[in-house]
N, C-alpha and C positions, 0 to 999 in steps of 0.2 A: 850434476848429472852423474858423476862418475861414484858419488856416494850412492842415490838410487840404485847403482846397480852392483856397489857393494852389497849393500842391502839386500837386496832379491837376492843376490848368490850366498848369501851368508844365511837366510831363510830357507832356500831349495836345500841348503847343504844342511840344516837341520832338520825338516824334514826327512831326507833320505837317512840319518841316523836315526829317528826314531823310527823310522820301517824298518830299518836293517836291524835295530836294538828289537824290536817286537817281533820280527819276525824270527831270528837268530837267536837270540841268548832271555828273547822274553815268550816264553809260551802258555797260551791261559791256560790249556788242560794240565798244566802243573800245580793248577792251583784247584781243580775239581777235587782232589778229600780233603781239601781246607774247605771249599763251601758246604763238601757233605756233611763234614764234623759241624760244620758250625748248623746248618740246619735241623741236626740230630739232636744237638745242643739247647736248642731254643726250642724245640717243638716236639721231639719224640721222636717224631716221621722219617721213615729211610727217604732220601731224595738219589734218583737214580742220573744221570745225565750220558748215555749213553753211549752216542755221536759223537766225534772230537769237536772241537772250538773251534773255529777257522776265522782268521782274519781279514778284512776287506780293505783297501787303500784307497789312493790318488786315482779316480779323485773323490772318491766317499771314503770314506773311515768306517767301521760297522764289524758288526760279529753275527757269525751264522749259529742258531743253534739249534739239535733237535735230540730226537729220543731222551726226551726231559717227562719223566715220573718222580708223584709224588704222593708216598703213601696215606695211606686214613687210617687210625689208631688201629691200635692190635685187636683183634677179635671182628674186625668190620670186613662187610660182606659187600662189595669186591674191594679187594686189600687196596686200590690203588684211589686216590682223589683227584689227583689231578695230573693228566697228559696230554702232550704237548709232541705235535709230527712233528715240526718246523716250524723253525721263527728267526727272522731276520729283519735286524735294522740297521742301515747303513744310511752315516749323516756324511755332507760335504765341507771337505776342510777347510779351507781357503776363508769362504766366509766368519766362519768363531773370529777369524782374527778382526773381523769389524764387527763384533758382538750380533750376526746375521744366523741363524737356524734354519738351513736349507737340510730338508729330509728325502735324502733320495729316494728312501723305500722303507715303507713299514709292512711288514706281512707274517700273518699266522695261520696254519695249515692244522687242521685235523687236533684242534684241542678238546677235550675229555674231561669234565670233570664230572662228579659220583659224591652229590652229598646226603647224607645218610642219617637219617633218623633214629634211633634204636628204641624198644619196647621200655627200658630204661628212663626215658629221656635223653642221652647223650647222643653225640652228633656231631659229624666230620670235622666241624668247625672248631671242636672244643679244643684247647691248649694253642690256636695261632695266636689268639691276640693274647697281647701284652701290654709291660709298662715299660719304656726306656729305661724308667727309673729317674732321667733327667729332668733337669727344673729348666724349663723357657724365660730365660731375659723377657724386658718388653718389649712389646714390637716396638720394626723402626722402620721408617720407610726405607724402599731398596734405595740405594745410593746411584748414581748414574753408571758406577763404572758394571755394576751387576743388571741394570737396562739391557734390552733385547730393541734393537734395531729391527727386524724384522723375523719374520718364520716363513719359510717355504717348505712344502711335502709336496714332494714327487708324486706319492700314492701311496695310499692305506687299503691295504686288502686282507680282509677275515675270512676264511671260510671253514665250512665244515667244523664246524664250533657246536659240542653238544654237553648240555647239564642233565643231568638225571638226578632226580629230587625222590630218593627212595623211603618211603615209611615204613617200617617192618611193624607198626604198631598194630596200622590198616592195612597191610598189606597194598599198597599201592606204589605204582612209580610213575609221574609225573616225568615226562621228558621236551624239555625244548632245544632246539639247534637252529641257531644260526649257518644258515647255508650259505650266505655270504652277507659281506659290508664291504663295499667300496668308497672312497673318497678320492675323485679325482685330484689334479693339481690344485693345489692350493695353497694361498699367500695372502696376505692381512688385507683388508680393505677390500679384496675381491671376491666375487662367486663362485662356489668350487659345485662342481655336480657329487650329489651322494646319493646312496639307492644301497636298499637291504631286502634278503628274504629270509622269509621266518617261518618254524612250523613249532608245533607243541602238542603233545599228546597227553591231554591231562583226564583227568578219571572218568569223568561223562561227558567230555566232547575232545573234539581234533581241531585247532586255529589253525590256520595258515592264512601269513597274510606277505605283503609285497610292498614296497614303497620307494618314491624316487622325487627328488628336488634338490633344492640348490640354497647353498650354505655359504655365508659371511659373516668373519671376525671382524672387527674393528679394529684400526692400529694401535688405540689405548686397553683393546684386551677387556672392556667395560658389557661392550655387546655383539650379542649372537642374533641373526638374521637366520630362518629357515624361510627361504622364498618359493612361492609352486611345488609347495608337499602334497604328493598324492600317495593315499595309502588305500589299495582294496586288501579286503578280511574275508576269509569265510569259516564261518563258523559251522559242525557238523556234530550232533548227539541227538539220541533218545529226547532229552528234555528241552531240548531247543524247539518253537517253533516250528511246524512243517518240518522238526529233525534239519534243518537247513536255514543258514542267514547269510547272506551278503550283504556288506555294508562297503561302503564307498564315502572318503572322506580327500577335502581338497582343501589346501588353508595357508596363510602365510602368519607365520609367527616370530616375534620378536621379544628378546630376553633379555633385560638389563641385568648384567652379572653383577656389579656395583651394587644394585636396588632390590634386589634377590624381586623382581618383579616380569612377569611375564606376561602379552598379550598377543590374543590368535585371534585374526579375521576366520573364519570358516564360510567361504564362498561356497561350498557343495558339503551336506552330510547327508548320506541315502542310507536305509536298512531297510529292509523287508515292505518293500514298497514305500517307505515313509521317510519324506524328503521335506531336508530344513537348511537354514542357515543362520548365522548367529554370531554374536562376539564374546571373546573367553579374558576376561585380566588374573592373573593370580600375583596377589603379592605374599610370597613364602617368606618373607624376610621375621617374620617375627614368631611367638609360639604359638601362634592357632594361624591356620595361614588364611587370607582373606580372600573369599573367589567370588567374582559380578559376571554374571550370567544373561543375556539376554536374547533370545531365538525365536525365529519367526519358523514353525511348523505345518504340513501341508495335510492333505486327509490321513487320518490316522482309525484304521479300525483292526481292531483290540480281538472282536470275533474271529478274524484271522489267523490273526498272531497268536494268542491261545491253543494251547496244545491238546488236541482231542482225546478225551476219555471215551473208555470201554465203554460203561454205564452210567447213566446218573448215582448211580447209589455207591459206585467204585468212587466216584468222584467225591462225594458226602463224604461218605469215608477219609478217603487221603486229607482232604481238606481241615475234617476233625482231628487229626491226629494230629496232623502241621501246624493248627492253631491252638492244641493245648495247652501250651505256655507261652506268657506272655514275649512279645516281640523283644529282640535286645534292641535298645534304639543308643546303647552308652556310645557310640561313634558321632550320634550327634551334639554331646560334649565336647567335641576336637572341630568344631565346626562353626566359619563365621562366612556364612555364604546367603548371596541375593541374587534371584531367580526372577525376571520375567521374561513371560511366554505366552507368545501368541499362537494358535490352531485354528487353522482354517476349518476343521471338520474333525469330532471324535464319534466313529460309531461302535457300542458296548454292551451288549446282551443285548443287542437287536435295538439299541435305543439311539435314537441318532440325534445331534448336536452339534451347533454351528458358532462360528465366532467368538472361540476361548480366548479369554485373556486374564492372566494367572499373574501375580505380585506376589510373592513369597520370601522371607526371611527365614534365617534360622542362628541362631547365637546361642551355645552357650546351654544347649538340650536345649531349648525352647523354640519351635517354628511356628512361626506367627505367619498366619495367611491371609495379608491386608485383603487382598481384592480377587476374588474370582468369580468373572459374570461370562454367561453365555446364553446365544439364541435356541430356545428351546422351545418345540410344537407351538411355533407363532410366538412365543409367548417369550420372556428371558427369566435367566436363573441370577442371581445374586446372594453369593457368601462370603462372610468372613468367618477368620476360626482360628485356634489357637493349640496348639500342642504341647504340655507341657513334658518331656523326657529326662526331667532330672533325679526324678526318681524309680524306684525299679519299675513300679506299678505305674502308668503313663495316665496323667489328667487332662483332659479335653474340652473345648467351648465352644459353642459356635453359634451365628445368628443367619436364618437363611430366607428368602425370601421368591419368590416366584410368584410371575405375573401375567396375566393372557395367555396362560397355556393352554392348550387344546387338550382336555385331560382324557376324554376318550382313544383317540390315539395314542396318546403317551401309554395309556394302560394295557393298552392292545401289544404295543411292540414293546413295554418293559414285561410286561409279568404274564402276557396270554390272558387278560379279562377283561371282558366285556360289560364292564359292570354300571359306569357313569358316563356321562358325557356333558358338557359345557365348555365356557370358557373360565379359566378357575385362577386365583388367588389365594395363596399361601405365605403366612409367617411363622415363624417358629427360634425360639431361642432355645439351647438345653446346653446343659453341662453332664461330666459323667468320668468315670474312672477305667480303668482296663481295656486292652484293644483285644481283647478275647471277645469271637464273635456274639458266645452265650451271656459272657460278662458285659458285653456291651450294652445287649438289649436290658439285662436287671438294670444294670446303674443307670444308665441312659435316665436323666430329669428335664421335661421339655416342657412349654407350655406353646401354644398356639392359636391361630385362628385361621379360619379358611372361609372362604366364599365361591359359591360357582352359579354362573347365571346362564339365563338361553339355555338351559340343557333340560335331560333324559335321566330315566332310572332307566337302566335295562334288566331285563331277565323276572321283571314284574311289570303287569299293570292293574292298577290299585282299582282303578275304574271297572274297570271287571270283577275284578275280586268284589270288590260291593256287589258289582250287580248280583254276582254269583250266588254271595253271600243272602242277599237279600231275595233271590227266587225262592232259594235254600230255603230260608223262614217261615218262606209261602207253602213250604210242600214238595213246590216242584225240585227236586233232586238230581234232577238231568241236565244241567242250568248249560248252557253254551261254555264253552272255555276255549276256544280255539286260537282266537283273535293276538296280535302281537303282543310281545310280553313288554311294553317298555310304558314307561310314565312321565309326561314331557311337567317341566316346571320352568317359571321363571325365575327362581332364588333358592339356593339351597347353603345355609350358613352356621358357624357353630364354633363354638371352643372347643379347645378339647388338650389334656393335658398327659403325658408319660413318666409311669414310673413303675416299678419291678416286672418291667416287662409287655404294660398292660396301660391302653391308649384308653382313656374314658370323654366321652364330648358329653354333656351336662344337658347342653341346648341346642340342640339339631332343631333345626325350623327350615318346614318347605312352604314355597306358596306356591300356586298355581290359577289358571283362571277356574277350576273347578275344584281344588283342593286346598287344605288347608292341614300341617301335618306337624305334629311333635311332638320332641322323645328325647331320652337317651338312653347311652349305653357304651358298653366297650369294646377292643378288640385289642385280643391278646397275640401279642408279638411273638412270642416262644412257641403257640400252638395254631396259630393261625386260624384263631375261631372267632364267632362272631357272636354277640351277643346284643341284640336291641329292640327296645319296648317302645314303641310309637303309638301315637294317636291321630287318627286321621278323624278328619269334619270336614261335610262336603256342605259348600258355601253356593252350592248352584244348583240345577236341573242336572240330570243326567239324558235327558232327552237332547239328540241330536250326537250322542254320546254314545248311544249303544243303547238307551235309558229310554223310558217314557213319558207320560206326564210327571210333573214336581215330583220327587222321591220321598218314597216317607221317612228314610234315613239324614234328611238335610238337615241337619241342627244338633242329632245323631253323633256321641265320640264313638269313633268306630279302633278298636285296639288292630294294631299289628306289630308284629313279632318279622325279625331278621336272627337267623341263625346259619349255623353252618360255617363254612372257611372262605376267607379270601378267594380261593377258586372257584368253590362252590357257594354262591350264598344263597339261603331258603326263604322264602317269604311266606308268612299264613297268616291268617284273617284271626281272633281269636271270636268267632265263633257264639261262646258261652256268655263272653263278654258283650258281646256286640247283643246278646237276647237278652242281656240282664238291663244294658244300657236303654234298650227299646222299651223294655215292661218298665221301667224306670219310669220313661220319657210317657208313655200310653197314662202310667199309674196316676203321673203328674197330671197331664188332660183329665180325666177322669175327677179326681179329686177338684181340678176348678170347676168340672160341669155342675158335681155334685152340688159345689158351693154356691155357684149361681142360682140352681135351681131352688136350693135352701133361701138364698135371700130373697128372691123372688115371692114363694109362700110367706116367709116371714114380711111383707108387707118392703120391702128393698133395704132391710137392715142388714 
């Protein structure tokens, strides 16, 4: 017993000499133009430290320090890099002597840093780093007696913390501040509450965002625990959406430091009406870092979020200019990530679509997109497709399919045309080079087929047209035309293939219970024209039709012609054709009456 308290008096009485030696005969601002020189030494930089040193004791140990500048090379505009109001850390003594790290207080006030780009290239940063010069043994594991028993913090408080990121080149300065970071108490194996606020004012928008949850180490220092992180954003610019975005995220994450691997449950992500949740793994432990991705997404439409132009033609414009060089995509060389994503609802230039579900890969430049299907006008879409970005110019492939579509509507709310209607089927394979939207359409090489049944032509009716055509013949010139412009058929089917621009079908073939029709022809992607030579044969009466007894044009190839644009497209009858076809077909009669009547005389030879 009476050693014990040797002991403790022999400890307090050392103690009290090293306060009395440090506060008395040891003082550190005796040693501020040894740090100045030495910092002046290694970097160039005047280092200012303004405020004396002050000591803290029993029962924390710590230094207070402030009016700490430090300059940015000679000729840089604002001389100083980096400033510092106040900073103090005071740790508790008592524990070090059971290898324990109790931090009373960590706290920084009003720091300042200014780093500086110059027209040059050079930059605040240039001349800190260094070489020791020394050579590193190999590693060895720490040995017990340099083990840490525990860590406790009182509290960690930042505030008023601001960087200014100056370019003289663009003239621009990018500014972010930390206005605070807190960390409440904290000690290993437990939850510590933390919360931060942020702003930044960067060259076409303003962030500010907010955040607060709850933080644990483990006692083997291996893993980090963030529990119940909520973080609101708002985002504010010209080029933003609505100039305005809110985003709201809620998530708990976990971080094997040992495994350099990390995974985020994400229970809540909101932006601009568009709410998901999903799960995040990243393992950064090796040189391309590996990220799994998986999210379930709620209605998303895109017409919103899109930021409104003046004009259509202001809009052309910008868009031209923005796409005339190819995309960089060299980032996705540093990339080994797999995306799947489920959306409840995407609506996009008015086009609307249901039940996305997206399987995505990407390694290595190359994004390969196993599987993307969704519910479209009754009908579903199905593609895969391949990207290839390894080199400057991007190759591309894809095979796409769609099935029961309702193509009338679809054409209605994609492109404003009223032009077909049925239930329709489509394949198509193509491959092609460059994401330049003009380059797209030349290289684009595709082949196809399509089929549409139950449907309509709109903006023609052919049945009229004949009739028309055929009063026309007669004389009459005044021929009715009033009647609906649309042409119902039961099949309308065809190939059809792409390449420098320009869609050609070979075999267009309609049936109908009174027509019978086909042609081909193309239409040019770049000009959005139309070009098609058809032939119609009517297989029936026109009576009950508009028509009257058997028509004399039944058996009759009757030509029509499609011209015009996508938007516009023009139907006409050819006319000249259609009387040359007739005196043809009359010519023919005639010649067997002749014949008959010849062999008749001739005795039935």
């Amino acid at each position: 017993m009476k050693f014990i308290k040797w002991l403790l008096a022999i400890l307090v009485t050392l103690i009290l000499v090293v306060t009395l030696y440090l506060t008395v005969f040891f003082d550190p601002n005796d040693f501020k133009p040894e740090i100045v020189n030495a910092v002046k030494k290694q970097t160039g930089r005047e280092l200012v430290i303004a405020d004396d040193l002050s000591w803290t004791f029993f029962p924390t140990i710590g230094i207070n320090l402030g009016g700490i500048s430090l300059s940015n090379p000679e000729g840089f505009t604002p001389q100083s890099m980096l400033e510092v109001n106040k900073a103090i850390a005071e740790v508790a003594l008592m524990p070090l002597f059971s290898k324990e790290i109790q931090i009373a207080q960590l706290s920084l006030d009003g720091a300042k840093i200014n780093l500086v780009t110059r027209k040059n290239g050079s930059s605040s940063l240039d001349g800190l780093t260094g070489d020791s010069g020394g050579k590193s043994g190999p590693s060895t594991e720490p040995s017990s007696k340099t083990q840490l028993t525990g860590i406790e913090v009182g509290g960690v408080a930042i505030t008023n913390t601001q960087i200014n990121m100056i370019d003289e080149a663009k003239g621009q300065t990018q500014t972010f501040t930390l206005d605070s970071f807190t960390l409440g108490a904290f000690s290993l194996d437990k939850f510590a509450p933390i919360a931060y606020e942020f702003t930044a004012s960067l060259a076409e928008m303003k962030v500010s965002s907010k955040g607060e949850g709850e933080v644990k180490l483990n006692q083997d220092l291996n893993q980090l625990i963030i529990d119940k992180f909520n973080i609101d954003t708002v985002i504010e610019g010209d080029s933003i959406p609505n100039k305005k975005v809110i985003t709201a995220i809620s998530l708990n994450t976990q971080i094997a430091l040992d495994k350099k691997q990390l995974s985020a449950d994400i229970m809540k992500l909101s932006a601009a009406d568009v709410s998901a949740s999903g799960q995040l793994t990243l393992n950064y432990g090796g040189k391309v870092p590996q990220i799994n991705a998986d999210f379930q997404v709620g209605d998303i439409d895109l017409d919103a979020l899109l930021p409104k132009t003046e004009t259509t033609e202001n809009a052309a414009q910008a868009t031209t200019a923005a796409k005339a060089s190819e995309p960089d995509l060299s980032a996705l060389k540093s990339l080994d990530m797999k995306l799947k994503l489920a959306v409840k609802s995407i609506k996009v230039a008015n086009l609307a679509t249901q039940n996305w579900l997206l399987d995505l890969g990407i390694k290595g430049g190359v994004v390969d997109l196993k599987q993307l299907t969704a519910d479209l006008y009754q009908g579903k879409l199905m593609v895969n497709a391949q990207v290839d970005a390894r080199q400057s110019v991007a190759s591309y492939q894809f095979d796409k399919q769609v099935t029961g579509v309702q193509v009338r509507a679809l054409l209605k709310d994609l492109a404003e045309v009223d032009l077909l209607a049925g239930t329709a089927n489509v394949n198509i394979k193509g491959k092609g080079k460059s994401l330049i939207p003009e380059q797209l359409k030349k290289n684009l090489l595709a082949n196809g087929r399509f089929d549409v049944t139950d449907g309509a032509l709109y903006g023609v009716n052919i049945p009229q047209m004949i009739r028309s055509a055929q009063a026309k013949l007669k004389g009459n010139l005044s021929a009715d035309t009033q009647e609906e412009r649309k042409t119902d058929f039961s099949s309308l089917t065809g190939n059809f293939s792409l390449e420098n621009g320009i869609a050609t079908n070979p075999d267009l073939a309609m049936s109908s219970p009174l027509l019978r029709l086909a042609g081909k022809g193309s239409a040019n992607l770049l000009t959005e024209s139309l070009d098609y030579k058809l032939t119609t044969s009517l297989v029936n009466s026109l009576k009950g039709q508009g028509g009257s007894e058997k028509d004399a044009l039944v058996g009759v190839d009757i030509p029509l012609a499609i011209t015009g644009t996508f938007q516009k497209p023009e139907y006409a009858l050819d006319t000249q054709a259609l009387l040359n076809n007739q005196l043809k077909e009359e010519t023919d009669k005639a010649k067997d009456k002749l014949k008959d009547s010849l062999l008749k005389k001739l005795g039935g030879f």
